[in-house]
N, C-alpha and C positions, 0 to 999 in steps of 0.2 A: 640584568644580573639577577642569579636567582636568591630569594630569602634564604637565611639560617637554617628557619624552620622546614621550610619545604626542600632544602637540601639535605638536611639532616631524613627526612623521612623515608626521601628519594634509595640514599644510601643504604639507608638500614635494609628497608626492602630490598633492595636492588641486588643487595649482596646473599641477605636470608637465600632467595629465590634464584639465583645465578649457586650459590656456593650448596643447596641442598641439590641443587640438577647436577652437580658435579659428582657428590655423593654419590648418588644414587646411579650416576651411569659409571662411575669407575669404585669398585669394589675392589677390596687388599686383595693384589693377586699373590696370595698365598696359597700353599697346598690344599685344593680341594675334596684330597682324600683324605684330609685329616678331620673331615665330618665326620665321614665311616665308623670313626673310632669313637666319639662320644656320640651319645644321645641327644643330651642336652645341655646347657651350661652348669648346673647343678651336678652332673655326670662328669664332666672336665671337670668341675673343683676337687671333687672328689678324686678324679684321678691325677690332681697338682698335689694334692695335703697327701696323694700315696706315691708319688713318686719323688717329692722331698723328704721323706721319710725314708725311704728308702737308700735316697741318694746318703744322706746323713748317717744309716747304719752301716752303706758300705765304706764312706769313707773312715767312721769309726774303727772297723774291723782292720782295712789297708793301714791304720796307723798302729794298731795290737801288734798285728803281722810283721810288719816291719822292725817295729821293735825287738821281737822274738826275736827277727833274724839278725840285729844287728848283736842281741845280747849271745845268740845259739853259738857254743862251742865247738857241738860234731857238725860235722860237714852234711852229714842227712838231713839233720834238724834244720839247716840254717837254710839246704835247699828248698824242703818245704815250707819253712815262712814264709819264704821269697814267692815262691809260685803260689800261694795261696795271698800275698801283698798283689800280687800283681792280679789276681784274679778279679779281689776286690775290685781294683783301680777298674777292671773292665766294666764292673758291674753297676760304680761310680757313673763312669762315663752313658751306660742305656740309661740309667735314670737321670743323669742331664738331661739326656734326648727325650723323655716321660716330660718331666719338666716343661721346655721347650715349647712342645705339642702342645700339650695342658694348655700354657699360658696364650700359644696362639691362638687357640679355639676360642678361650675366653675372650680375648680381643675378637675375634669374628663374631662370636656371639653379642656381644652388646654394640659392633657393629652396626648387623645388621637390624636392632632395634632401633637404633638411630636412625637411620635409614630407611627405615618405614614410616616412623614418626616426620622424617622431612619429605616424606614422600603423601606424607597425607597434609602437609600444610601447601606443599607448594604450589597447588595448582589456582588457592586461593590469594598466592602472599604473587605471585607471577601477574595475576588480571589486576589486581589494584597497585602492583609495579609499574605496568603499562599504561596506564590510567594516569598515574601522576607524570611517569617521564612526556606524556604528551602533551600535559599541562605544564611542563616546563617546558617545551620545545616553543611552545607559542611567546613568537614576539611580542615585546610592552608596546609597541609601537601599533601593533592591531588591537590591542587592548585599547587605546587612546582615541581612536578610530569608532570603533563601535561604542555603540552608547549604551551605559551602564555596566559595561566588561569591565573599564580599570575600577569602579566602584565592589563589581564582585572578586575582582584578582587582590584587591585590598582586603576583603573582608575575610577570602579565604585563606590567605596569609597569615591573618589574627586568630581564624581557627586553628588554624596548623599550628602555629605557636604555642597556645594554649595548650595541645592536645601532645605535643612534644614527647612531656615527661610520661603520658599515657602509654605512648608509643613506647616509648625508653622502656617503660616498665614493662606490657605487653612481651616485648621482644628480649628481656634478657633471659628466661630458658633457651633461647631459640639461640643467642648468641652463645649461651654457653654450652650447651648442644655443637657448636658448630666447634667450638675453642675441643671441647672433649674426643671431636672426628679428629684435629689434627693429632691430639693426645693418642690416640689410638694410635695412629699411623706410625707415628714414632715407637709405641709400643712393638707393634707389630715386626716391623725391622730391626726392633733389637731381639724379640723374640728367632727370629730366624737367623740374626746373627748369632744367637748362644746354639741352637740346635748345630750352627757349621760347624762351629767351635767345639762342640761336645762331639759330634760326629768326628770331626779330624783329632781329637784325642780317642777315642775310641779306636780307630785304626792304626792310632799310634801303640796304644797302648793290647789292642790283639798279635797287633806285629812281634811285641818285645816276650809275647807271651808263646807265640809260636816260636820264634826262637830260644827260649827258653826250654819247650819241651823238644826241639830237635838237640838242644845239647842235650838235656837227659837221656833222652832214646839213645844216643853215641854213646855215653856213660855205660846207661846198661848195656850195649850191647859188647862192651870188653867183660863185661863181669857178667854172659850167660850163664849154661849150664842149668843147678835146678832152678830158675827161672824159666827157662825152653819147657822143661820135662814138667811143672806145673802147667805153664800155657796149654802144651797138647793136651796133656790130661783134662782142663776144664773144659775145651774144645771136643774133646772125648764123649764130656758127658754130656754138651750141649746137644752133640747128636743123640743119646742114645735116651735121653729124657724124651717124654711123650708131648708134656706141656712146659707153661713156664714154672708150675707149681713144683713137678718133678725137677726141674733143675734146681731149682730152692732146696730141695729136700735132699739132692744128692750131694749138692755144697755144703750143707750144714750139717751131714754126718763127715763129712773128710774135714769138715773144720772141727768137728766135735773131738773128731780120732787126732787131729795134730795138736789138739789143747791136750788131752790125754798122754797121747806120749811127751808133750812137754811137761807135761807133772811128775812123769815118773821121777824116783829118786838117783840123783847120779851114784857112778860104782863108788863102793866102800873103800877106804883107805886101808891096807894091810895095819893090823895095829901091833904097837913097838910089842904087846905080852902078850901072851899065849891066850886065852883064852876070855879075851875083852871084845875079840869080833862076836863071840857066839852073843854075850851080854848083849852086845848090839843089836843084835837082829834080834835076838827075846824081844828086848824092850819094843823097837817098832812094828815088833807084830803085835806085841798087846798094845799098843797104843790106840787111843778110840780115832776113828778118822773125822777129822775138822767136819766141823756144821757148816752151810753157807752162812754166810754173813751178808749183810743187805747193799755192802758195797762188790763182793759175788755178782751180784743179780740186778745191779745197776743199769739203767738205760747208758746209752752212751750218751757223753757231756756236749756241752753246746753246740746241741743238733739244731738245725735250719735247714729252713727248704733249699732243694737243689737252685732254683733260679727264680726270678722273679716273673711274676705270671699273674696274670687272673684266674681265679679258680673255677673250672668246669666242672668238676665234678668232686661234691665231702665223702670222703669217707662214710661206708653205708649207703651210701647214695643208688637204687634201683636203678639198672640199665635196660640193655637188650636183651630180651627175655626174663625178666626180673631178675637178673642174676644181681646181687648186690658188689660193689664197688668195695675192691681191699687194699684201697689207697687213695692216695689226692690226685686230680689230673689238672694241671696249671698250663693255660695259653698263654706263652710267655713270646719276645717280642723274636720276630726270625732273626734264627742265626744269636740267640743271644747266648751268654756265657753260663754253663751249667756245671757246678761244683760236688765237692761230698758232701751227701748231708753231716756227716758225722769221721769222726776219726775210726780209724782202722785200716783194713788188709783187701787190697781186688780181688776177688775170687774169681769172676768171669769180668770180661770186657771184649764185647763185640756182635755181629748181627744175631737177631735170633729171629724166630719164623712169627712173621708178622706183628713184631714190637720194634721195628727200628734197629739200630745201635743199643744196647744195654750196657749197664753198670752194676755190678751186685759186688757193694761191699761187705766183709766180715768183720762184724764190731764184740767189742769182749764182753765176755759175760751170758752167752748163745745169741744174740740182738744182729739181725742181717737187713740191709738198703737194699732195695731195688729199684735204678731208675733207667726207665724206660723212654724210649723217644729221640735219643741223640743222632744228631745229623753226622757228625765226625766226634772220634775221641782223641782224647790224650793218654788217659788211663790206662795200666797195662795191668797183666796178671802179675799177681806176687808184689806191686807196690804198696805200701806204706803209705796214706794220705791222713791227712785232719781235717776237721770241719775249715773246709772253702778252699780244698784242695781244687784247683782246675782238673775233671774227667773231661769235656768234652764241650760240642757246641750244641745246643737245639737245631731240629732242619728251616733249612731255607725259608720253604711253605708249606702254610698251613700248620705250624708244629704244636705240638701236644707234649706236653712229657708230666711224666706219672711216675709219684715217690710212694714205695710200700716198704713199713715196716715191718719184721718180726721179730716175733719174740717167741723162741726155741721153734719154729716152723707156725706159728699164728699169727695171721695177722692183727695188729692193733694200728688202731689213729695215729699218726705223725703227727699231729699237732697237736696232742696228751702229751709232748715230748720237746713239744722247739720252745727255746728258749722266750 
């Protein structure tokens, strides 16, 4: 029968050196492209503290949204809440799946430090494993036999005993190392179970948003006319603009000219006495014409980026042939949901020559969005949107999209501007 002690020791080893080979030959088979995406674990942290944040502002915003539209009386307003709630909830849902990732990787990452840490004791804690189970396999009964064996199987018993709480002590990093592998594991499965879960909300949730803009599209499309006759026309001038700069600048004079004719004064009232019109018109021709006012010349209000992205490239930022950069370009996740920055009017929506899908909103006050990069839109000409109106998707692969602001045809920094 074997000692306490030399059982007890047998075990500990046995297990350290059996449960670290295990480690080390079966690794979390989790996605191992989701290296690709971080660097390092310091790199995933950083991108879990940015995709909870994110997560938190969208869902912030989907309950604003919502609100509006349960409070909105016209039926425009209450549609736009709604598609702009729901946008959010899409955008909720990528940074679940940000989330997700993040916290996998981090589980991979101290993984596989574990994992090298048992990989560099094992080969030690294995040969003096072998070692003892061979000196327990030997019968007491040949110990008895030779002479002076039961005297050393005795005496090494007594050392083993002694050296017990050594060993205990020795080995509890290593037990708890091993206790921290299962902790992982378990992590790791729940991590990839919130990523299916965010994924299959995510499809839930693009689903109710595509259908959403196919009702709209039915909507307008009983109520054309000058919606058609804007569309050609912006398509008009897509063609006959040279760059993307000239299409900016041909939209912002036909935005300039329909702010204009919305100012003029509507016709005069016949008045009850004779000669109270002419007084009329005296007076507002001598009248001095209003000064701007600072709310005039306003940026538009709670502007944010179209979608969520890492930033490729700042504003100012030197390119291909040092040409400087007159917008942000964000590598955001494919296929992800891309909104208005800001409230206002579509001017253009659709392919342009070698920028993808575009969106060029008209915001009040001369202030125009440009975003560039869309895989598919939602967005039509002549719509009415608010900050986190659903335009469009990012493309599949590889996508890129790029938000430029102006102001009266200048570019300036978007991010002098988000909230």
């Amino acid at each position: 029968m074997m000692r306490p002690g030399l059982a007890f020791a047998v075990t500990v080893f046995g297990l350290a050196g059996l449960s670290g080979a295990a480690i080390v030959s079966s690794p979390i088979t989790a996605q191992t492209a989701l290296d690709a995406r971080f660097s390092d674990a310091p790199d995933a942290q950083r991108a879990l503290d940015r995709a909870q944040r994110r997560s938190a502002q969208a869902q912030n915003r989907a309950a604003r949204f919502e609100a509006r539209a349960a409070s909105a009386s016209e039926a425009s307003a209450k549609a736009q809440a709604e598609a702009a709630a729901l946008a959010a909830r899409v955008q909720q849902a990528e940074a679940a799946i940000g989330v997700a990732e993040a916290e996998l990787a981090l589980v991979q990452s101290e993984r596989r430090r574990i994992d090298l840490r048992l990989a560099e004791r094992r080969e030690p804690i294995v040969r003096l494993t072998g070692a003892l189970q061979t000196l327990v396999r030997r019968p007491l009964s040949f110990s008895v036999l030779a002479p002076g064996s039961l005297r050393d199987t005795v005496y090494l018993g007594a050392v083993l005993d002694s050296t017990v709480p050594l060993v205990r002590e020795s080995t509890a990093d290593l037990r708890a190392e091993l206790d921290r592998s299962l902790e992982l594991q378990n992590e790791a499965r729940e991590a990839l179970a919130n990523r299916r879960g965010a994924e299959r909300r995510l499809t839930e949730r693009r689903t109710e948003l595509v259908a959403m803009a196919q009702r709209e599209r039915l909507a307008a499309r009983r109520a054309r006319g000058a919606a058609d006759r804007e569309e050609l026309r912006a398509l008009a001038l897509g063609e006959q603009a040279r760059d993307l700069d000239g299409l900016v600048e041909r939209l912002e004079a036909v935005g300039s000219l329909r702010e204009r004719l919305a100012a003029l004064p509507g016709p005069v009232l016949r008045p009850s006495e004779p000669g109270s019109a002419s007084a009329r018109v005296s007076d507002r021709a001598g009248a001095t014409p209003p000064t701007p006012t600072p709310s005039a010349t306003a940026p538009p209000s709670d502007y944010r980026l179209p979608v969520d992205g890492q930033l490729a490239a700042a504003f100012g930022a030197p390119g291909e042939g040092g040409v400087r950069a007159t917008g942000l370009s964000l590598i955001p996740r494919a296929g992800a949901q891309v909104v208005a920055p800001g409230a206002g009017r579509v001017v253009f929506a659709g392919p342009y020559r070698g920028y993808g899908r575009i969106v060029i909103i008209e915001h009040a006050n001369g202030w125009t969005s440009l975003v560039t990069g869309l895989g598919n839109l939602v967005a039509r000409v002549g719509q009415d949107v608010v900050a986190g109106s659903p335009v469009g998707m990012a493309e599949a692969g590889n996508p890129t999209v790029t938000l430029e602001l102006r102001r009266g045809g200048d570019p300036v920094n978007p991010l002098d501007y988000i909230d």
